[in-house]
DRENFI-352744 format. One line per 4 residues: number of its first residue (from 1); for each residue x, y negated, z negated of N, C-alpha, C. Coordinates in Angstrom, 3 decimals, decimal comma, padded with zeros to 6 digits. Each point is the difference from the previous one (the first is absolute). Last residue first. Layout:
NUM) X Y Z X Y Z X Y Z  ...
//
This chain:
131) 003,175 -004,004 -008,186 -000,986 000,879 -001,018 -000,114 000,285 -001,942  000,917 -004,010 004,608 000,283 000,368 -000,813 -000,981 000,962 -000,646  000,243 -002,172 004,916 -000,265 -000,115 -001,191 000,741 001,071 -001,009  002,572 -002,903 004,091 -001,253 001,584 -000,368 -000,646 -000,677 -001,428
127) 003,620 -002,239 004,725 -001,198 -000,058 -000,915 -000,769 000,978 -000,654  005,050 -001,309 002,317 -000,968 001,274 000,009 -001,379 -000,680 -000,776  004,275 -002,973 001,435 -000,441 000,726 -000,676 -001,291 000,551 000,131  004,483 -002,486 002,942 -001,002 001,006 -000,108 -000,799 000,602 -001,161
123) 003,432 -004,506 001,834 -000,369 001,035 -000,838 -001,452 000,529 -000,239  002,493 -002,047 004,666 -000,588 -000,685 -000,944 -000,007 000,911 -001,025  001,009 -000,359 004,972 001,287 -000,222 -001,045 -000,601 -000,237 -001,877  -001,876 001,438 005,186 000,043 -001,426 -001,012 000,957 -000,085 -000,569
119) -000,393 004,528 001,811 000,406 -000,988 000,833 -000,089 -001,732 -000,349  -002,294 003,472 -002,915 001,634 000,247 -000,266 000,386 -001,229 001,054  -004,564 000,271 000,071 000,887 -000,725 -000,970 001,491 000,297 -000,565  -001,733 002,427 003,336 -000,286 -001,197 000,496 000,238 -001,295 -001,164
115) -000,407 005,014 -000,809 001,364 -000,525 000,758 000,169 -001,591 000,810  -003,732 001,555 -002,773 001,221 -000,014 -000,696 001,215 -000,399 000,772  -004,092 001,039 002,105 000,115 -001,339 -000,821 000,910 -000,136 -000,601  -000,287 003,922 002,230 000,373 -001,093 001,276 -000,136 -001,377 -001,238
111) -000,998 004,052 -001,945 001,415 -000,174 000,113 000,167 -001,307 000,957  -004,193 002,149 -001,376 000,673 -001,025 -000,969 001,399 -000,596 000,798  -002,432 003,973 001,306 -001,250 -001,617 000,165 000,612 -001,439 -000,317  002,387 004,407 -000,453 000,156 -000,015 001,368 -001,256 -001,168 000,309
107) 000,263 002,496 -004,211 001,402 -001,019 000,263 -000,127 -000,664 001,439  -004,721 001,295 -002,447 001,178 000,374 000,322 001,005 -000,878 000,709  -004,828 -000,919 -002,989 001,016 000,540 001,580 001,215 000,625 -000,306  -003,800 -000,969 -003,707 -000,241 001,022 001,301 001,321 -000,111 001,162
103) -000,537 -003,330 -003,681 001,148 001,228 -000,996 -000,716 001,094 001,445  000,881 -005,246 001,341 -000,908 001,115 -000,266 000,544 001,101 -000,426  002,862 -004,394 -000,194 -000,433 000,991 000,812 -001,000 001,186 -000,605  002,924 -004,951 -000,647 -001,086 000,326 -000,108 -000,917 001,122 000,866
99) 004,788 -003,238 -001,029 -000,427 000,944 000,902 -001,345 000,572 -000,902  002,795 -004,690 -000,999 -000,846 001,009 -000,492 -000,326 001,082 001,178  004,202 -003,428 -000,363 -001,563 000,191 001,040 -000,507 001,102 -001,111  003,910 -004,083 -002,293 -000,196 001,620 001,022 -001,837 -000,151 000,427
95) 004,121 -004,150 -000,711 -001,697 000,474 -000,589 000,003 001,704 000,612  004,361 -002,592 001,422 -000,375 000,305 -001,251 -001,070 000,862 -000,473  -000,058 -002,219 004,071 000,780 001,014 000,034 -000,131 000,548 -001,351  -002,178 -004,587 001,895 000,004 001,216 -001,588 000,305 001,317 000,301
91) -000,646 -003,832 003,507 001,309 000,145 -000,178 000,143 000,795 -001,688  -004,193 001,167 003,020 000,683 -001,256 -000,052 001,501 000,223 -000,209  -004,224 002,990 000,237 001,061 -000,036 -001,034 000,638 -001,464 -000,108  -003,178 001,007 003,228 -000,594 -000,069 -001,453 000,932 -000,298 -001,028
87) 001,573 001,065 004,287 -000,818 -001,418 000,281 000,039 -000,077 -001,071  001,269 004,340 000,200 000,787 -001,504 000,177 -000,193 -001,161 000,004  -002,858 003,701 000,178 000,410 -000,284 -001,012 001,350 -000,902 -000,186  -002,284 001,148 004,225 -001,187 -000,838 -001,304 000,457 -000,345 -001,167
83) 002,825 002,049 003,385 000,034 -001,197 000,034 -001,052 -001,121 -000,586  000,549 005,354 -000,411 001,169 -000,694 -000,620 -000,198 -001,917 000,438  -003,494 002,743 001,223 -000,130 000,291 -001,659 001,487 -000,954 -000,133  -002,048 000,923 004,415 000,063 -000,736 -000,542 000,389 -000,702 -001,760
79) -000,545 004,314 003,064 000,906 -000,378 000,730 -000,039 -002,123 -000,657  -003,167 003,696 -001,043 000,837 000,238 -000,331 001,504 -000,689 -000,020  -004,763 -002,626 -000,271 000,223 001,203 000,449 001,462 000,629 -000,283  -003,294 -003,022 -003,297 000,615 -000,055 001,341 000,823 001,015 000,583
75) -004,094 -002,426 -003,773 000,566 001,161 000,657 001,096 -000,492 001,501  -000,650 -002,297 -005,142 -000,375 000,108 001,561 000,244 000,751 000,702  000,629 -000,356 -004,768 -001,116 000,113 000,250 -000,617 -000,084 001,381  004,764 -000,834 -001,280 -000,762 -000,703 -000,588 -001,302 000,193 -000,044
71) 001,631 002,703 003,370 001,372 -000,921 -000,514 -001,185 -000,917 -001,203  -000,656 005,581 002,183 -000,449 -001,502 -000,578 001,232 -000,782 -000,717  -001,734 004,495 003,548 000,935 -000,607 -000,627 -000,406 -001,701 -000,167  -002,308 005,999 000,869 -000,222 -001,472 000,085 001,635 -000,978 -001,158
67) -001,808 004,763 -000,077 000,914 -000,146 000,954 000,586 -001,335 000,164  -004,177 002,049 -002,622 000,348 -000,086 001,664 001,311 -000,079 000,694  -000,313 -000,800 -004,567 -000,673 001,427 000,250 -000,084 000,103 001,262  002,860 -004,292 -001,151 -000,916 000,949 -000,632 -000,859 001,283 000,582
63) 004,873 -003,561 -001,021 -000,731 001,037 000,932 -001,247 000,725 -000,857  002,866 -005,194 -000,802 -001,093 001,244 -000,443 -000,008 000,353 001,079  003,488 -003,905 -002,259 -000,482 000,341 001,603 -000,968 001,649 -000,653  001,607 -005,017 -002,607 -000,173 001,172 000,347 -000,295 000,750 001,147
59) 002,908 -004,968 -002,264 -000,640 000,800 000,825 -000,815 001,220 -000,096  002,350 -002,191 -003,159 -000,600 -001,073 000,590 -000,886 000,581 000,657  000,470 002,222 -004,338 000,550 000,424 001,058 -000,265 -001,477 000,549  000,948 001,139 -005,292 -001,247 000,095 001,555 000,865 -000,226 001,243
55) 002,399 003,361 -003,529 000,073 -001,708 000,103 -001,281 -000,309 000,866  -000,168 004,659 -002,807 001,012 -000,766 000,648 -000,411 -001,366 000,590  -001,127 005,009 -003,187 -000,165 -001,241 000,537 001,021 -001,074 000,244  -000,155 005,931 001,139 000,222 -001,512 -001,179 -000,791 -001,145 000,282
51) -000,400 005,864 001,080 -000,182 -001,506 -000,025 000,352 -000,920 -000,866  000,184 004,407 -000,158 000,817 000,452 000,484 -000,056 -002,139 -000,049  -003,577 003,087 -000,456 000,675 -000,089 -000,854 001,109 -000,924 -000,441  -003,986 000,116 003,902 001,328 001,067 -000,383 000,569 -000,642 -001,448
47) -003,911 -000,700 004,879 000,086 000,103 -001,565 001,565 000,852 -000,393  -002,611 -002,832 004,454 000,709 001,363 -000,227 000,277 -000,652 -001,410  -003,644 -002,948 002,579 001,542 -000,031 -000,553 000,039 001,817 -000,361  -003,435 -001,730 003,868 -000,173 000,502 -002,070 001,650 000,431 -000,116
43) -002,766 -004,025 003,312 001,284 001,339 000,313 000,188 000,619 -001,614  -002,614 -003,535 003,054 -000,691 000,764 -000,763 001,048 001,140 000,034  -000,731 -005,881 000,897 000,966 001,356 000,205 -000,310 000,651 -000,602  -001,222 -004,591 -000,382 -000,738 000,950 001,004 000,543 001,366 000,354
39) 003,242 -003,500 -001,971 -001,335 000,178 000,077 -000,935 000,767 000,913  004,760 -000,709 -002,199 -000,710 000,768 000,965 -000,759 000,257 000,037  001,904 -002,847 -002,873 000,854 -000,204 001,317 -000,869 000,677 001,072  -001,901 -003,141 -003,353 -000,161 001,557 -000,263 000,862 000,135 001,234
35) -001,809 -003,682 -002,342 001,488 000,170 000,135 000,446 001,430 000,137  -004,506 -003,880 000,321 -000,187 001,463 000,163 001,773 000,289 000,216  -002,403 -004,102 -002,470 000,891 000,014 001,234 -000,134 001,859 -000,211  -001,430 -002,988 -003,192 -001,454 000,580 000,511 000,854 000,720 001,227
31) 002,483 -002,861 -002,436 -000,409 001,190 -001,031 -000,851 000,971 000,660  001,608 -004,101 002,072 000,416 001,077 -000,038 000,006 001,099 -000,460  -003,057 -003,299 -000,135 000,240 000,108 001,711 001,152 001,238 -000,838  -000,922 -002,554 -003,592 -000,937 001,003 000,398 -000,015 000,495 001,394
27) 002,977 -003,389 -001,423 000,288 001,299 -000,764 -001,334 001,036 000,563  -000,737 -004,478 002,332 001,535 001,513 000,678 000,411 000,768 -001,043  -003,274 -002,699 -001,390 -000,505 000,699 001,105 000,574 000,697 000,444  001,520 -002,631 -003,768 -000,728 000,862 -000,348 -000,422 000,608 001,217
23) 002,098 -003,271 001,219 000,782 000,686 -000,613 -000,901 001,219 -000,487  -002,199 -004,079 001,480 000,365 001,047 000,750 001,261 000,665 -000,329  -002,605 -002,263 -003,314 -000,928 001,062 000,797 000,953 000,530 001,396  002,389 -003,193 -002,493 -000,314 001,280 -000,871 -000,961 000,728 000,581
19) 000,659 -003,923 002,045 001,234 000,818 000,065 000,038 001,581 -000,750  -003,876 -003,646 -000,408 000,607 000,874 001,842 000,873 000,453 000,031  -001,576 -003,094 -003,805 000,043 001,721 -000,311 000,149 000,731 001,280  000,132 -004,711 -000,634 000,676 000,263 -000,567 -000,108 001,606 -000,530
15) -002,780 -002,621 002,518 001,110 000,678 001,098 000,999 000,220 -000,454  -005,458 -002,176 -000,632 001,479 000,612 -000,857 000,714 001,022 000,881  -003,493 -004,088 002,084 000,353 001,662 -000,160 000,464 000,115 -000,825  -003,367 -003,868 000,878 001,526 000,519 -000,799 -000,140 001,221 -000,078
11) -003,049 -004,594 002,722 000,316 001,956 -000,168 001,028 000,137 -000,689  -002,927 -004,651 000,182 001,516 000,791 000,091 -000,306 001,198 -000,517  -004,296 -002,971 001,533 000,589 000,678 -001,251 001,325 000,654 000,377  -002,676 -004,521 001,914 000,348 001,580 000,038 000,267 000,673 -000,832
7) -004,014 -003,849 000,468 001,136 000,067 -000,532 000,701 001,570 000,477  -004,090 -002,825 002,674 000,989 000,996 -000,854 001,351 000,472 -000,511  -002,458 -004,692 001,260 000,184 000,899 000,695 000,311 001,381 -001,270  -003,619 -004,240 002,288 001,215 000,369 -002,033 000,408 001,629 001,214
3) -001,817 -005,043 001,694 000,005 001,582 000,294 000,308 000,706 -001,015  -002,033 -004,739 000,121 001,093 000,112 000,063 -000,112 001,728 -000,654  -003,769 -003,879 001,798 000,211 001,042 -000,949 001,289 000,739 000,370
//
């Protein structure tokens, strides 16, 4: 009596739609992408009249209510702000820094960041809201 064997059955993927599912994944990967420069940062913009709107920024740097200094949402200490933002900046001299300072401090919280992006070489704009 001669064995019978089982027939196989060929698997067929369609792999004519893998490109489109992963395209569609990285539109949604970035959409979902958090592009917030200063994240985690809790600093209440100063209000004025006086405000324009202007170009985005590459970079931003935030002082907030504490005192506290942020390159991109990362805190770093005083004596680091100009070579965080160099790094960040790259060769976009051009692009200006957003300064981002609590409407509570005073000049004397602010000034070492400023002057530290003065020592960069980079353009300085103020961040406020508008009244």
């Amino acid at each position: 009596m001669p064995v019978r064997r089982k027939k196989r059955l060929d698997l067929v993927l369609p792999t004519s739609s893998m490109g489109d599912i992963a395209f569609l994944l990285i539109i949604f990967f970035i959409l979902a992408s958090n592009f917030m420069k200063t994240a985690n940062v809790e600093a209440e913009k100063p209000a004025s009249e006086d405000v324009d709107a202007v170009e985005d920024a590459q970079v931003s740097v935030a002082v907030d209510a504490s005192g506290k200094y942020y390159v991109q949402g990362v805190e770093v200490s005083r004596g680091e702000i100009e070579s965080a933002v160099t790094q960040a900046i790259g060769d976009h001299r051009d692009k200006p820094v957003h300064l981002i300072v609590d409407k509570s401090l005073v000049r004397e919280n602010y000034m070492p960041a400023l002057e530290a992006l003065g020592s960069a070489g980079v353009k300085v704009i103020f961040v406020g809201d508008k009244l």
